[in-house]
N, C-alpha and C positions, 0 to 999 in steps of 0.2 A: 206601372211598377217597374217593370223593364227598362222603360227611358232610366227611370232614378239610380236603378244599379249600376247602368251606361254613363251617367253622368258621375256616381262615386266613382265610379273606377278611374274614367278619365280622370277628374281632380287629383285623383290618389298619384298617380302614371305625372302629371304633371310636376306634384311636388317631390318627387325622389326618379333621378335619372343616373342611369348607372353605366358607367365607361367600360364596364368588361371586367376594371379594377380598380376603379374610384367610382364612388358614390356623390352625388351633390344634392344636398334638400338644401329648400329652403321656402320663402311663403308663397301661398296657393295666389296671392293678389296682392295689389299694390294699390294704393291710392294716392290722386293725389297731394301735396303738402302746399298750398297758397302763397306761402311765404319765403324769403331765401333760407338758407338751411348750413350748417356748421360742420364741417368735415371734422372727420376724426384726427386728422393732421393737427389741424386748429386746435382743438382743443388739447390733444398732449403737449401742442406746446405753449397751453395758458389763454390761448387767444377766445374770447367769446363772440366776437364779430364775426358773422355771416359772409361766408365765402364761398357759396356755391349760388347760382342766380333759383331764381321762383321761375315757374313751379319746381319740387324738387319730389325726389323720390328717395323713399329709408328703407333697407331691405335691413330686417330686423332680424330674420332667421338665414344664416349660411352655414352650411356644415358640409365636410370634405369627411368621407369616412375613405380609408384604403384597403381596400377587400385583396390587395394580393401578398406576395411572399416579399417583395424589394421596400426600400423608401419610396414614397412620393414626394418631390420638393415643386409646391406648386410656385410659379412664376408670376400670372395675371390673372385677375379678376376683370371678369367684359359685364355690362348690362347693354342691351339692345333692344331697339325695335325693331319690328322685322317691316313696317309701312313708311319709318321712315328715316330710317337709313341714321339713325342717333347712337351712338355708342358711348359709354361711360366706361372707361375703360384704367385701372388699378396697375400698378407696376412698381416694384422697389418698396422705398420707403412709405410712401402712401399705402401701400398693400400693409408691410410690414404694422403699419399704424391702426389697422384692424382691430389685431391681434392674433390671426389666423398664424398656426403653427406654420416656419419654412422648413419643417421636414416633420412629414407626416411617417411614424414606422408603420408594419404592417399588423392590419386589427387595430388601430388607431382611428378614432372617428375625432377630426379638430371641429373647433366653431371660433368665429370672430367675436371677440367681445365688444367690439362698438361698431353701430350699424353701418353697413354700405350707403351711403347715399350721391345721389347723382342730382345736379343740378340743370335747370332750364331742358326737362323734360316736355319735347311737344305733346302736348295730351289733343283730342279733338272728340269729335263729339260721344263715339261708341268707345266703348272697352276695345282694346287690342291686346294683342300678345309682345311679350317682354321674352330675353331671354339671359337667362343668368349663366355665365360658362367659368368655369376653371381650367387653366391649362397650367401645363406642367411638366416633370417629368421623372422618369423614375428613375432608381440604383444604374441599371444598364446604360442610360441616357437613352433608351424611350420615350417618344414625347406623348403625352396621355392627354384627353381633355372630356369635359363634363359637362352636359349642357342639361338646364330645367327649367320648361317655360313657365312662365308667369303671367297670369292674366293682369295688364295695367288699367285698370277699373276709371272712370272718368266722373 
C-alpha cells in the first residue's frame, strides 16, 4: 500500500512543477503516434499535409498558471529527452500558433488550444523520461522557467 501512495504522489509531482512563480502542468505520459503528424502552424494556415516526420508526439495538456504579483511573457516551449539528447523546441510564431497566451497577468492560469507536437521522436525499447519546460520572463525582466517531466511510454 505504501509503494502505491509513493507512486500517486510521484505521478502527481510529475505532472504539476512549480518555478517559485509559474506553474506548468501538463500529461502524466506520452505515447507514441506511428504516423507523421500536423503542426499547429499548418493548419492555421489551411494546410492538411503532414509536416512533422513519424514517429511523432501530441502534448494535449499544457498550462502556464502565474502564481506571482508581475506579468509573465513566456518566450519558448522545449520538449526533450533526457537519453537522447532530442529537443523539440517552440519559439515566436510557431509558439504563438499554440494559442498559449504572450502575456500571462498574475493569478492567470493560460493553456494552448491546439496541441504541442514534436516530430521524429527516437522512442526505443523502455518508457523514458520527457521533459516539458517553459521559459520566459517576467515584468522586472526576470528570466523564469518551468520544467515537468513526462514519462514517454513506448
Amino acid at each position: 500500500m505504501k509503494f502505491i501512495l509513493v507512486l500517486i504522489a510521484t505521478l502527481t509531482a510529475a505532472a504539476q512543477v512549480n518555478a517559485g512563480t509559474i506553474t506548468l502542468e501538463t500529461n502524466n505520459h506520452l505515447y507514441p503516434i506511428p504516423g507523421p503528424g500536423t503542426s499547429c502552424t499548418a493548419m492555421n494556415a489551411g494546410r492538411s499535409t503532414p509536416d512533422l516526420s513519424a514517429p511523432h508526439v501530441s502534448i494535449s495538456e499544457l498550462y502556464v498558471t502565474n502564481n506571482s504579483n508581475q506579468n509573465f511573457y513566456p518566450t519558448r516551449l522545449t520538449f526533450t529527452t533526457g537519453d537522447t539528447g532530442y529537443v523539440c523546441s517552440y519559439t515566436g510564431q510557431v509558439m504563438r500558433d499554440l494559442g498559449l497566451a504572450t502575456n500571462i497577468q498574475p493569478g492567470q492560469r493560460a493553456q494552448t488550444f491546439c496541441n504541442m507536437k514534436c516530430g521524429a521522436v527516437p522512442f526505443g525499447q523502455m518508457a523514458k523520461s520527457g521533459y516539458l519546460t517553459v521559459y520566459g520572463h517576467m515584468s522586472d525582466g526576470q528570466t523564469v522557467e518551468a520544467t515537468a517531466e513526462i514519462q514517454v511510454m513506448n
